[in-house]
MDAnalysis code that builds the backbone (N, CA, C; Angstrom):
import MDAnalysis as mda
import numpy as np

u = mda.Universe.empty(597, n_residues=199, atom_resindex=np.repeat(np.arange(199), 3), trajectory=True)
u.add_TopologyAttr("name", ["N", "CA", "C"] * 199)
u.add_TopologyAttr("resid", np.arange(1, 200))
u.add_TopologyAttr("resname", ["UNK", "UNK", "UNK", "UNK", "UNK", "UNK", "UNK", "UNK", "UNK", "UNK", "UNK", "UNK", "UNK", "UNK", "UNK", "UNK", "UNK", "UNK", "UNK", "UNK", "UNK", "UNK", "UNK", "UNK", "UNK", "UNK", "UNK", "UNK", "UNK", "UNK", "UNK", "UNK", "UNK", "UNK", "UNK", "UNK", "UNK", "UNK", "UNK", "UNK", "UNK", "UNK", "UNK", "UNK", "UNK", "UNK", "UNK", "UNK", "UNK", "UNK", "UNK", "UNK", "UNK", "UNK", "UNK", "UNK", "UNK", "UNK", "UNK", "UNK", "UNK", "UNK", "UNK", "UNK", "UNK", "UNK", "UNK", "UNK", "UNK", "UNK", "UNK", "UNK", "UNK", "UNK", "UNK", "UNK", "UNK", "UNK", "UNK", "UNK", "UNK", "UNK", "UNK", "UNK", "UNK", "UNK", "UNK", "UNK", "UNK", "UNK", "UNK", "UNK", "UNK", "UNK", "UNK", "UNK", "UNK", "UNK", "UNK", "UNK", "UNK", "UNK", "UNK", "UNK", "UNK", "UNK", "UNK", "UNK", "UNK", "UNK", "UNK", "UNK", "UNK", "UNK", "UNK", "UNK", "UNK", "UNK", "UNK", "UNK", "UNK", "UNK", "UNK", "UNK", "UNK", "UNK", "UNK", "UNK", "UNK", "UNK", "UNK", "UNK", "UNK", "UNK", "UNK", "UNK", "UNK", "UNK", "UNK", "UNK", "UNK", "UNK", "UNK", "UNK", "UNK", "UNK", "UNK", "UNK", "UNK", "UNK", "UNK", "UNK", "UNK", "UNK", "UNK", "UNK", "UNK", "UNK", "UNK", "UNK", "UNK", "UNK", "UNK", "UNK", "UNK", "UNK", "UNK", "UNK", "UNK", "UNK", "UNK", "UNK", "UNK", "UNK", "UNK", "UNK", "UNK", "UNK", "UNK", "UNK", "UNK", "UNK", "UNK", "UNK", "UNK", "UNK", "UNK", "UNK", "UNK", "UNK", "UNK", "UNK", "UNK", "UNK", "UNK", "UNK", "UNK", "UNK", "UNK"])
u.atoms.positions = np.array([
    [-40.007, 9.985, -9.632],
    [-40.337, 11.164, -10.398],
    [-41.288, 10.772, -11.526],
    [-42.274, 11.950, -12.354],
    [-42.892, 11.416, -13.180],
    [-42.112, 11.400, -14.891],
    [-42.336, 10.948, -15.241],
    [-41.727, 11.036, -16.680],
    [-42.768, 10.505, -17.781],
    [-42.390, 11.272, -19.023],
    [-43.332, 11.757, -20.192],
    [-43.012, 10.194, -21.286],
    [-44.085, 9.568, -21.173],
    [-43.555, 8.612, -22.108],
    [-43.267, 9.136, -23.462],
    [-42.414, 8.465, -24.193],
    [-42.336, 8.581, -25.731],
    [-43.092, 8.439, -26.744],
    [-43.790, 9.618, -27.824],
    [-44.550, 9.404, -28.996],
    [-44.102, 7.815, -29.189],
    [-45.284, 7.340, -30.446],
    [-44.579, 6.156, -31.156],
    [-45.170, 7.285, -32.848],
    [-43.735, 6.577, -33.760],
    [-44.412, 7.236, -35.095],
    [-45.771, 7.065, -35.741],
    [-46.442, 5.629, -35.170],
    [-47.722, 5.195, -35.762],
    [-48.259, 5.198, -35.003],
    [-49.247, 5.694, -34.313],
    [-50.435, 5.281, -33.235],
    [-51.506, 5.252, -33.666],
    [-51.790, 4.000, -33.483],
    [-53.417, 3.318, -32.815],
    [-54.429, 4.106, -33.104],
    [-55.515, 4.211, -34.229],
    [-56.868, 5.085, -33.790],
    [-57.296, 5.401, -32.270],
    [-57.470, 6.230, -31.904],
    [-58.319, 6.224, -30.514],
    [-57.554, 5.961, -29.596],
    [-56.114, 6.058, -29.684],
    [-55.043, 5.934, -28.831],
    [-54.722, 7.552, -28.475],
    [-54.037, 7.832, -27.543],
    [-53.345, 8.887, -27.521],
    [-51.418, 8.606, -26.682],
    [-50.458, 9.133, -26.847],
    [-49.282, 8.943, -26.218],
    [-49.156, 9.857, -25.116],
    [-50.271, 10.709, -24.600],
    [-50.297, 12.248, -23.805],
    [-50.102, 11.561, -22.342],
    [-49.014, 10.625, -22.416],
    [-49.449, 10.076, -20.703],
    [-48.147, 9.790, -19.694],
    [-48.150, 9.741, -18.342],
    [-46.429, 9.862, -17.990],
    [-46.768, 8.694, -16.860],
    [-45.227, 7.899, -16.261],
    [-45.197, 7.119, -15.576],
    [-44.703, 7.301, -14.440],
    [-44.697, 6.585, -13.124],
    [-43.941, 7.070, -11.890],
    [-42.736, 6.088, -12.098],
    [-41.215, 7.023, -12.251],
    [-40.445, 6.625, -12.477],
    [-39.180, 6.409, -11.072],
    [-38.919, 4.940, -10.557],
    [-37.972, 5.252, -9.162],
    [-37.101, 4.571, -9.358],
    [-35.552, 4.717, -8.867],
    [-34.570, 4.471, -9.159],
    [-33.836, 3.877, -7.778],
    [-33.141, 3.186, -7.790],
    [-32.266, 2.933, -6.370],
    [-30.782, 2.057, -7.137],
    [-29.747, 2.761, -6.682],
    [-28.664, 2.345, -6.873],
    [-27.296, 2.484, -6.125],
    [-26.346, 1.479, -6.435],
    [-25.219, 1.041, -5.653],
    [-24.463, 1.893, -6.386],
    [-23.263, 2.583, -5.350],
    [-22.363, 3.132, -6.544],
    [-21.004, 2.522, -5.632],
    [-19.638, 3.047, -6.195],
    [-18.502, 2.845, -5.659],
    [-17.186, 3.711, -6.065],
    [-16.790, 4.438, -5.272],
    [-15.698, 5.370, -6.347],
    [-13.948, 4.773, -5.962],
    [-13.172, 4.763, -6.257],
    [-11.589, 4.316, -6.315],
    [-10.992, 5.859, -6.647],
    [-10.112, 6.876, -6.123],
    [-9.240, 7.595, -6.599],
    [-8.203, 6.345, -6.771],
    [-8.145, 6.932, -8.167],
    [-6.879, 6.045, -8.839],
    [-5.649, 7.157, -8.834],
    [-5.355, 8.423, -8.889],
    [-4.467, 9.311, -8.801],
    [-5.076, 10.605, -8.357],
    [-3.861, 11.524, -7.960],
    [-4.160, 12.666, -7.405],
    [-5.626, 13.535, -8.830],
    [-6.508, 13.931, -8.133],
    [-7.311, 14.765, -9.493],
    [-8.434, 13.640, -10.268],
    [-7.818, 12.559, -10.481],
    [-8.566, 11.452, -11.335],
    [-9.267, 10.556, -10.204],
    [-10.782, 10.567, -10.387],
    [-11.462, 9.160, -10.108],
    [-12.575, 8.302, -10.584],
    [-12.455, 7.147, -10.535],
    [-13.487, 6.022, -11.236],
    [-14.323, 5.967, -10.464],
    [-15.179, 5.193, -11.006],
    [-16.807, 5.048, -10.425],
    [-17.308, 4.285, -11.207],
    [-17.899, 3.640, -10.225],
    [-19.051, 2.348, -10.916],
    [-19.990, 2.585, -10.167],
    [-21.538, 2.996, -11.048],
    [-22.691, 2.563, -10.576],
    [-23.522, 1.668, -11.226],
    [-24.418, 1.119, -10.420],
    [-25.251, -0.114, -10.473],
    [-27.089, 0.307, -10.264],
    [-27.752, 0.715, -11.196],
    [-28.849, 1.065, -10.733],
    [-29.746, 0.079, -10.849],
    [-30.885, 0.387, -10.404],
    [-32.386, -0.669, -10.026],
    [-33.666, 0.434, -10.819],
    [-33.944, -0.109, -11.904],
    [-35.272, 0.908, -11.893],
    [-36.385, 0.397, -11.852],
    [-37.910, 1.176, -11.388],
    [-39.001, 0.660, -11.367],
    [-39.744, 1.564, -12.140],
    [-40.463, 1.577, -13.158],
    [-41.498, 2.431, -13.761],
    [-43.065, 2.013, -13.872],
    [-44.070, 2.497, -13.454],
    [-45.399, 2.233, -13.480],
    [-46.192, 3.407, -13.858],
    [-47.322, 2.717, -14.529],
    [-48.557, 4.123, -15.068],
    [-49.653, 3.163, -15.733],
    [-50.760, 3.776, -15.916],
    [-51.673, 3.713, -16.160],
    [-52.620, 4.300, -16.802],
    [-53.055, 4.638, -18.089],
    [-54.199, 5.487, -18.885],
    [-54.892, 4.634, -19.762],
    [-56.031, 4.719, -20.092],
    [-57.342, 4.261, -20.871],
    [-56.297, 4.402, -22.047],
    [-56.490, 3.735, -22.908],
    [-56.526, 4.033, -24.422],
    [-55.105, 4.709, -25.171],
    [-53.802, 4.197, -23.927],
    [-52.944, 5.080, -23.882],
    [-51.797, 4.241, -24.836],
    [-50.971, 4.865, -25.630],
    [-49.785, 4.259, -26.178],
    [-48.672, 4.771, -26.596],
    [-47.194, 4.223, -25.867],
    [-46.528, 4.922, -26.355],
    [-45.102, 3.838, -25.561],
    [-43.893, 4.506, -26.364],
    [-42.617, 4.013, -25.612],
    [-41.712, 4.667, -24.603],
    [-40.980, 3.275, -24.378],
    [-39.802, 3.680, -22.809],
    [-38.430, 3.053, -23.226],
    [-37.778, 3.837, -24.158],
    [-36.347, 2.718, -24.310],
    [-36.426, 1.798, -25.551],
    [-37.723, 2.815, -26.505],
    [-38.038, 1.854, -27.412],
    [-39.064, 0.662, -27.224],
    [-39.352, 0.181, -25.758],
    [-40.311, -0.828, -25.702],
    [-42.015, -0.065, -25.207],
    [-42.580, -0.541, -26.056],
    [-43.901, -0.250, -26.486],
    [-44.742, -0.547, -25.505],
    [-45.465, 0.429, -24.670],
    [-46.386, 0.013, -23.783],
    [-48.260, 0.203, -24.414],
    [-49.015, -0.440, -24.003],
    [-50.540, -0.261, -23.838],
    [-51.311, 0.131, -22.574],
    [-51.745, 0.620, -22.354],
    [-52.702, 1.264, -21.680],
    [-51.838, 1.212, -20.350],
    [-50.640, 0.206, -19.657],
    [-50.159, -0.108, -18.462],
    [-48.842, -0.249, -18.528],
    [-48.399, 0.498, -17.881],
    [-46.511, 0.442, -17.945],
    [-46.028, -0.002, -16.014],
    [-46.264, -1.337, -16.347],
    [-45.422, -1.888, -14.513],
    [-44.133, -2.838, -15.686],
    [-43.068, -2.010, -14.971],
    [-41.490, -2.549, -15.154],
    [-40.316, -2.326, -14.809],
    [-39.710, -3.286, -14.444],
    [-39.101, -3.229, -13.536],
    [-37.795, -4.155, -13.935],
    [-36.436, -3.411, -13.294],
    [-34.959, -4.373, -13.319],
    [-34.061, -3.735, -13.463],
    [-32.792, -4.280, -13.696],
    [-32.089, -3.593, -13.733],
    [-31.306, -2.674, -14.868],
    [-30.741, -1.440, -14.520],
    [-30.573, -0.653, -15.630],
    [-29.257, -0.992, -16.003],
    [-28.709, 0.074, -17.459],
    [-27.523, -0.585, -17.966],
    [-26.341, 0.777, -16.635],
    [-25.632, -0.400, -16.227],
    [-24.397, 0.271, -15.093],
    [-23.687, 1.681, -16.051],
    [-22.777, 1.734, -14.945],
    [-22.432, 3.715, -15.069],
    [-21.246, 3.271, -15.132],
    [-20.372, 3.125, -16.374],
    [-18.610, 3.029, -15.431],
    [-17.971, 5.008, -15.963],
    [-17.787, 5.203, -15.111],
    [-17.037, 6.958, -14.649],
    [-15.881, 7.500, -14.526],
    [-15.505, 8.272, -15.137],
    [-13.843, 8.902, -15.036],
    [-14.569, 10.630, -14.668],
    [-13.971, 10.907, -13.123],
    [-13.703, 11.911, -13.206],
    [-12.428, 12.843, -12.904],
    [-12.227, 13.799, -13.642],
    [-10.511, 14.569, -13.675],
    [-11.218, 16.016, -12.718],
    [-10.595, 16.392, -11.988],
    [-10.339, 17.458, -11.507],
    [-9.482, 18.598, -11.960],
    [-10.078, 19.791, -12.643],
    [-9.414, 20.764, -13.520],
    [-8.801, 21.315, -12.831],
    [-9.736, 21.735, -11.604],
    [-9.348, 23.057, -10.755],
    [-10.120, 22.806, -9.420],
    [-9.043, 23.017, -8.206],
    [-9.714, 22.762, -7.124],
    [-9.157, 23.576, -5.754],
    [-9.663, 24.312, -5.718],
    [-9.419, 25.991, -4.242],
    [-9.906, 25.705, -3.526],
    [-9.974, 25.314, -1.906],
    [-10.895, 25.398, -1.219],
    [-12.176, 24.391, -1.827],
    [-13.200, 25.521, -1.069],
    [-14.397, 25.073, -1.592],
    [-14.943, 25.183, -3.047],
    [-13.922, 25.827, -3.995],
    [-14.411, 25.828, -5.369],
    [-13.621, 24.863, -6.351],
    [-14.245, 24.445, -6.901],
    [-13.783, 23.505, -7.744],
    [-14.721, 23.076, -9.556],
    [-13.885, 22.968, -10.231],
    [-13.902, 22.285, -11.524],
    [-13.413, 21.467, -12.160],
    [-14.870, 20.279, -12.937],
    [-14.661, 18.417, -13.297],
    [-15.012, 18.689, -14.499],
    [-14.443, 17.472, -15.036],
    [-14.865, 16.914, -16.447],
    [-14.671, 15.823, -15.824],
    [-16.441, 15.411, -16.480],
    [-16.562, 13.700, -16.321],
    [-17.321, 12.983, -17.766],
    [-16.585, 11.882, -17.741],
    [-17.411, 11.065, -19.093],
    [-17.134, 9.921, -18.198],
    [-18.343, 9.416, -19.441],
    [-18.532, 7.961, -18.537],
    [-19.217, 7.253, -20.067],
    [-19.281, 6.041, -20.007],
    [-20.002, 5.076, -20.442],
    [-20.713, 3.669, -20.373],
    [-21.760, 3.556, -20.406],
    [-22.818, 2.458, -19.748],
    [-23.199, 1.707, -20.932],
    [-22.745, 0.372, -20.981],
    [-22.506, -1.000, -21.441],
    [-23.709, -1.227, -20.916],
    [-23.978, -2.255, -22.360],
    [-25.684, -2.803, -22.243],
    [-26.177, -3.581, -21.315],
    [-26.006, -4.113, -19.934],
    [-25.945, -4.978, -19.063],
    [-27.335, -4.677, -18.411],
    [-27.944, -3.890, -18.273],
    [-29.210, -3.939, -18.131],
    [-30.682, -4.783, -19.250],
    [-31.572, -4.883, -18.249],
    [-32.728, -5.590, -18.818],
    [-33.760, -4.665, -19.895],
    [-32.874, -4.356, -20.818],
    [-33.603, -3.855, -21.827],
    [-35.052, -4.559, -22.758],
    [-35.023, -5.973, -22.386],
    [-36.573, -6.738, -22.817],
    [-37.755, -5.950, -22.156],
    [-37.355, -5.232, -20.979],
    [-38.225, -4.695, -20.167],
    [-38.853, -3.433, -20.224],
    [-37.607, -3.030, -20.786],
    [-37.550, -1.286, -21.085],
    [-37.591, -0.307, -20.312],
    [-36.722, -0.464, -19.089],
    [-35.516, -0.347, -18.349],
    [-34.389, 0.337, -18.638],
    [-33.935, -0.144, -19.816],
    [-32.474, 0.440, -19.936],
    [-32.785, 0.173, -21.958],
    [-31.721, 0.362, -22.498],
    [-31.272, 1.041, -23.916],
    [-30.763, -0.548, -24.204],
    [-30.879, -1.167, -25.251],
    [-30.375, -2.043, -25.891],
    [-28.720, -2.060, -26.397],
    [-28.495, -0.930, -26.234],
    [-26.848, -0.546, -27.250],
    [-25.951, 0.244, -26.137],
    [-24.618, 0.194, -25.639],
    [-23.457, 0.992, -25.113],
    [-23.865, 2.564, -25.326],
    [-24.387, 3.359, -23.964],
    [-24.108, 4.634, -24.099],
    [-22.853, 5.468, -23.577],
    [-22.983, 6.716, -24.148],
    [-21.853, 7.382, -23.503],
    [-22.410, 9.013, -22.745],
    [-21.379, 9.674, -22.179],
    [-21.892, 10.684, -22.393],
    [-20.519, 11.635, -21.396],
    [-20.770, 12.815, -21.846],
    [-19.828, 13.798, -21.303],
    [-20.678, 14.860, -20.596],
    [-19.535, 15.435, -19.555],
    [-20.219, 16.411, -18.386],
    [-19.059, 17.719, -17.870],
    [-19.900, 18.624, -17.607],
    [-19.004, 19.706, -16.888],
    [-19.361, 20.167, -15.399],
    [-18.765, 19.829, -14.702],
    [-19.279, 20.507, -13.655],
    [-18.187, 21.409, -12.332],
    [-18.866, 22.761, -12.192],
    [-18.875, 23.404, -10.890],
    [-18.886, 23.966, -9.790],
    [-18.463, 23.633, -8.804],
    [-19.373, 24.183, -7.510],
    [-18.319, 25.335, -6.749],
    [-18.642, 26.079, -6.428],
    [-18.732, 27.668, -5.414],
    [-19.551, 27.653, -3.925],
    [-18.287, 27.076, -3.313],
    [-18.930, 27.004, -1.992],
    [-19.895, 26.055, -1.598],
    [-21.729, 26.068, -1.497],
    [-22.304, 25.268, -1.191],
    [-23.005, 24.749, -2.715],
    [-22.639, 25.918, -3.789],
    [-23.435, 25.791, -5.299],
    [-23.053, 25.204, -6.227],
    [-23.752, 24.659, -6.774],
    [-23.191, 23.314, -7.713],
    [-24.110, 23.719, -9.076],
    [-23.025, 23.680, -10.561],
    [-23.672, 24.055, -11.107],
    [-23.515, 22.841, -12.350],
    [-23.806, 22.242, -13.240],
    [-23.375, 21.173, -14.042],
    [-24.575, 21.339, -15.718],
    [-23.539, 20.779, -16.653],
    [-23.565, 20.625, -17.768],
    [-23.666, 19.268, -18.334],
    [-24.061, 18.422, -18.911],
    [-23.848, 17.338, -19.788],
    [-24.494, 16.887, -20.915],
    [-23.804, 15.710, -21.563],
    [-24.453, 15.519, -22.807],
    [-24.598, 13.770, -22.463],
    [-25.503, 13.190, -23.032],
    [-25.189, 11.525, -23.229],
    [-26.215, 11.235, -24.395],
    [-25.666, 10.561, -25.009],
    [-26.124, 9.399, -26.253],
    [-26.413, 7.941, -25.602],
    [-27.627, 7.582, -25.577],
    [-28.138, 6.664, -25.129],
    [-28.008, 5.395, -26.342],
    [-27.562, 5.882, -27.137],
    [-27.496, 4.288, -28.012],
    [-28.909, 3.789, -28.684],
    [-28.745, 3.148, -28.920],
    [-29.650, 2.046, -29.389],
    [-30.766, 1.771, -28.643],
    [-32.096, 1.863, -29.395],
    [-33.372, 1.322, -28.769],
    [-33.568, 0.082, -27.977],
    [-33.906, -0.155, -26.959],
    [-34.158, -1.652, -26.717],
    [-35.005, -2.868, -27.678],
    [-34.728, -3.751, -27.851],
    [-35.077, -4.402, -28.790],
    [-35.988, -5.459, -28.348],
    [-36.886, -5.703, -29.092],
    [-38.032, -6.897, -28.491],
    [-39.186, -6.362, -27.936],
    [-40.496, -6.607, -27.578],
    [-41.269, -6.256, -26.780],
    [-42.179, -5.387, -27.569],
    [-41.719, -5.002, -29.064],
    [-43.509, -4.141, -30.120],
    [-44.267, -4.916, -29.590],
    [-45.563, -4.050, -29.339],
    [-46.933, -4.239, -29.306],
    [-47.362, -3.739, -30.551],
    [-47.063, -2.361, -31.263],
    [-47.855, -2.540, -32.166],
    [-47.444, -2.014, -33.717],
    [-48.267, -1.698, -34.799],
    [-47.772, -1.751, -36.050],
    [-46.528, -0.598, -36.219],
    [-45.476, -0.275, -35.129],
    [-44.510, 0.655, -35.939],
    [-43.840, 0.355, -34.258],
    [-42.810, -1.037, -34.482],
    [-41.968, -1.698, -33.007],
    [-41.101, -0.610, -32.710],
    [-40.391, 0.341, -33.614],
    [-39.705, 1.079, -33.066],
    [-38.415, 0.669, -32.765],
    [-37.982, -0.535, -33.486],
    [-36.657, -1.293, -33.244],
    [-35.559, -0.954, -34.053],
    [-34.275, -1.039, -33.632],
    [-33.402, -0.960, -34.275],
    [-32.587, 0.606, -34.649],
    [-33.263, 1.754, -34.276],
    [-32.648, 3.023, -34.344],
    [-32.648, 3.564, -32.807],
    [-31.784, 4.917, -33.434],
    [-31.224, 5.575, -32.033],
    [-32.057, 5.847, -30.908],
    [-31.681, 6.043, -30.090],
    [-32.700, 6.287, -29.199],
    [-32.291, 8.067, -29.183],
    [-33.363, 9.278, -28.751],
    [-32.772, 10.717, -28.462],
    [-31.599, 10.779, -27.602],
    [-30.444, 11.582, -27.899],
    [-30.026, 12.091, -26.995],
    [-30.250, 12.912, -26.308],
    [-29.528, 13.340, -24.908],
    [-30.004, 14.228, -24.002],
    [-28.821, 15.499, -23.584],
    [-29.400, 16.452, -24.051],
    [-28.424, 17.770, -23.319],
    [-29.053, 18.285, -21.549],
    [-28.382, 18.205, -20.600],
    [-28.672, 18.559, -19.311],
    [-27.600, 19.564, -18.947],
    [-28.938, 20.625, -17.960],
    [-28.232, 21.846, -16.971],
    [-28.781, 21.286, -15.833],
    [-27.907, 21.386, -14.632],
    [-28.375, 21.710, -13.786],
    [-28.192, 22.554, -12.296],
    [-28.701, 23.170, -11.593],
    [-28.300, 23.369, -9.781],
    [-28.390, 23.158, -9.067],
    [-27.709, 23.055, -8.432],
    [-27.904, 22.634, -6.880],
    [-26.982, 23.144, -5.485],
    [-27.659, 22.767, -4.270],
    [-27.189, 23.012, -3.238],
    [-26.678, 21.834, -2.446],
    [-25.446, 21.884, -2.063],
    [-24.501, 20.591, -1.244],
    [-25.032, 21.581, 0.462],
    [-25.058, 20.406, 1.301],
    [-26.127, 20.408, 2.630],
    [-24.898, 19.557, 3.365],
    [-24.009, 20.167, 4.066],
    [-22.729, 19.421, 4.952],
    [-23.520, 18.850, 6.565],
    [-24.316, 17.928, 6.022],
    [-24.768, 17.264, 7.509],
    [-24.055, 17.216, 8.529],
    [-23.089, 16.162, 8.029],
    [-21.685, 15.868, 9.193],
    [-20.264, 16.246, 8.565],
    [-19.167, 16.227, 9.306],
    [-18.037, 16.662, 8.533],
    [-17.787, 15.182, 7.322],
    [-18.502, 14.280, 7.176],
    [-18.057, 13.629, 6.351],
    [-19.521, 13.231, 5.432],
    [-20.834, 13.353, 5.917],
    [-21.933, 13.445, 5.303],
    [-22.585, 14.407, 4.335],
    [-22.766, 14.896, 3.528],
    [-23.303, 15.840, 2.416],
    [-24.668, 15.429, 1.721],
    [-25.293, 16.151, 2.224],
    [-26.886, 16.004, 1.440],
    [-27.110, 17.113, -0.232],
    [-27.102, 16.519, -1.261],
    [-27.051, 17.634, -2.521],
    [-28.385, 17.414, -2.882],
    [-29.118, 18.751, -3.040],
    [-30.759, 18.704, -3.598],
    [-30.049, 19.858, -4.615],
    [-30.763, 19.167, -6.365],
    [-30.543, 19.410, -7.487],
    [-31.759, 19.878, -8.400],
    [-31.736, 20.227, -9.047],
    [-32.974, 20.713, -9.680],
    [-32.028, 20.527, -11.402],
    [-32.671, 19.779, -12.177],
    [-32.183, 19.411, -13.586],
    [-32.900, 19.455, -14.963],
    [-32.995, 20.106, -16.050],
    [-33.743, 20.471, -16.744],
    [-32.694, 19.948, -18.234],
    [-33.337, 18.754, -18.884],
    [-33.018, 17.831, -19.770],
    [-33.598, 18.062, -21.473],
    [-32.859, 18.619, -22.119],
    [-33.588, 18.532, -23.474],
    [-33.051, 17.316, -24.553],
    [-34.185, 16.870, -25.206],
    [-33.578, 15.849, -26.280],
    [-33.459, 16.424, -27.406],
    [-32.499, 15.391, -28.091],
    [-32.191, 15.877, -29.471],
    [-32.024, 14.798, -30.415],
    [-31.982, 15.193, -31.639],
    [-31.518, 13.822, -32.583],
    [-32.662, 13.994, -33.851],
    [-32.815, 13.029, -34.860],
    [-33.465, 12.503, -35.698],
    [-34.637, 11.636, -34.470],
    [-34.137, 10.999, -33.803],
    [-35.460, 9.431, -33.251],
    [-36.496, 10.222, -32.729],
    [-37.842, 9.886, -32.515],
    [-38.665, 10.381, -31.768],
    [-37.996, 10.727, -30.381],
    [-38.739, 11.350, -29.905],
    [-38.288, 12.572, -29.060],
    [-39.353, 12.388, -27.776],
    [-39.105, 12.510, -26.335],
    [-40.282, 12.465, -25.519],
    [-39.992, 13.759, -25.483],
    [-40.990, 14.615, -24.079],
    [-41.002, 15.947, -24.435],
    [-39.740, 16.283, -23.744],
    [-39.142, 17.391, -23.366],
    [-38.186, 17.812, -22.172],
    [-39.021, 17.720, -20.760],
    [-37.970, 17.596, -20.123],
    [-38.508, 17.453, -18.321],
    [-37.524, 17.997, -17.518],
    [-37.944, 18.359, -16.328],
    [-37.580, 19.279, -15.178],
    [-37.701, 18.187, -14.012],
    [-36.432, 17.707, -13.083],
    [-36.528, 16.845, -12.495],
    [-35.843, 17.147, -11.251],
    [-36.286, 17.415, -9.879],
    [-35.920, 17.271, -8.672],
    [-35.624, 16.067, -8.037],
    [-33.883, 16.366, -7.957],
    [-33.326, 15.093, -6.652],
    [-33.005, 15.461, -5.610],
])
């Protein structure tokens, strides 16, 4: 997907930050029902981000790119609790929180330097899936200024997300979900813009 890099507070004469990267993701997950209603989850993601603009500057996670953003590794993991409120048939309602420990390659700017968290609502009616969440990404990644304002050491935005979607019952045990997700930030830290993201 494409994504809007981040202002920096100081930019460069003759710079601009107006520029976005191709952002791809691939990850391992694993779920355990630990009790009736309650289950864990661990995911493990892989990210790759690349872009390219003349004269371009701006951040990803706090780390400061120039004119070329190729980076790549791994992100900080997902550990997941979800509870089951309410569950009929095909309708059902979750609360999920989760929190992701710094274990990703944040030198890279990849992932967040600091433990995030974040909370979620979600649910679905039949084939419709409807979801809510919040997460605090923590701490900027640290290391890697290029230029006079590193951007180190404060929050990174948080993020409020809606989204919908449709669950696609391939096989009786296969499910294809295409989502459509619309993300706003918030906070004091610089801010990238909001984005609209199809999975």
């Amino acid at each position: 997907c494409d994504r809007m890099v981040q202002d920096v507070s100081c930019l460069m004469p003759g710079f601009t930050s107006d520029w976005t990267c191709d952002q791809s993701r691939a990850s391992v997950s694993v779920g355990y029902c630990v009790v009736d209603r309650v289950e864990l989850s661990l995911i493990l993601p892989y990210e790759d981000l690349d872009g390219e603009k003349t004269n371009a500057f701006g951040a990803i996670n706090g780390r400061e790119f120039v004119e070329v953003i190729d980076a790549d590794g791994l992100g900080n993991a997902r550990l997941g609790l979800k509870w089951r409120l309410f569950d009929s048939g095909r309708n059902a309602l979750a609360l999920n929180a989760f929190v992701e420990p710094s274990t990703g390659d944040d030198d890279e700017g990849v992932a967040a330097a600091d433990t995030g968290f974040g909370l979620g609502l979600s649910f679905n009616a039949g084939n419709l899936l409807l979801n809510l969440g919040y997460r605090d990404r923590g701490d900027q990644a640290s290391g890697g200024g290029l230029g006079p304002d590193p951007n180190q050491g404060t929050d990174l935005a948080e993020e409020i997300t809606g989204g919908i979607g449709y669950i696609f019952p391939a096989t009786g045990r296969l499910y294809w979900i295409t989502e459509l997700d619309y993300t706003v930030f918030q906070g004091d830290a610089p801010r990238p813009p909001d984005w609209l993201d199809l999975t």
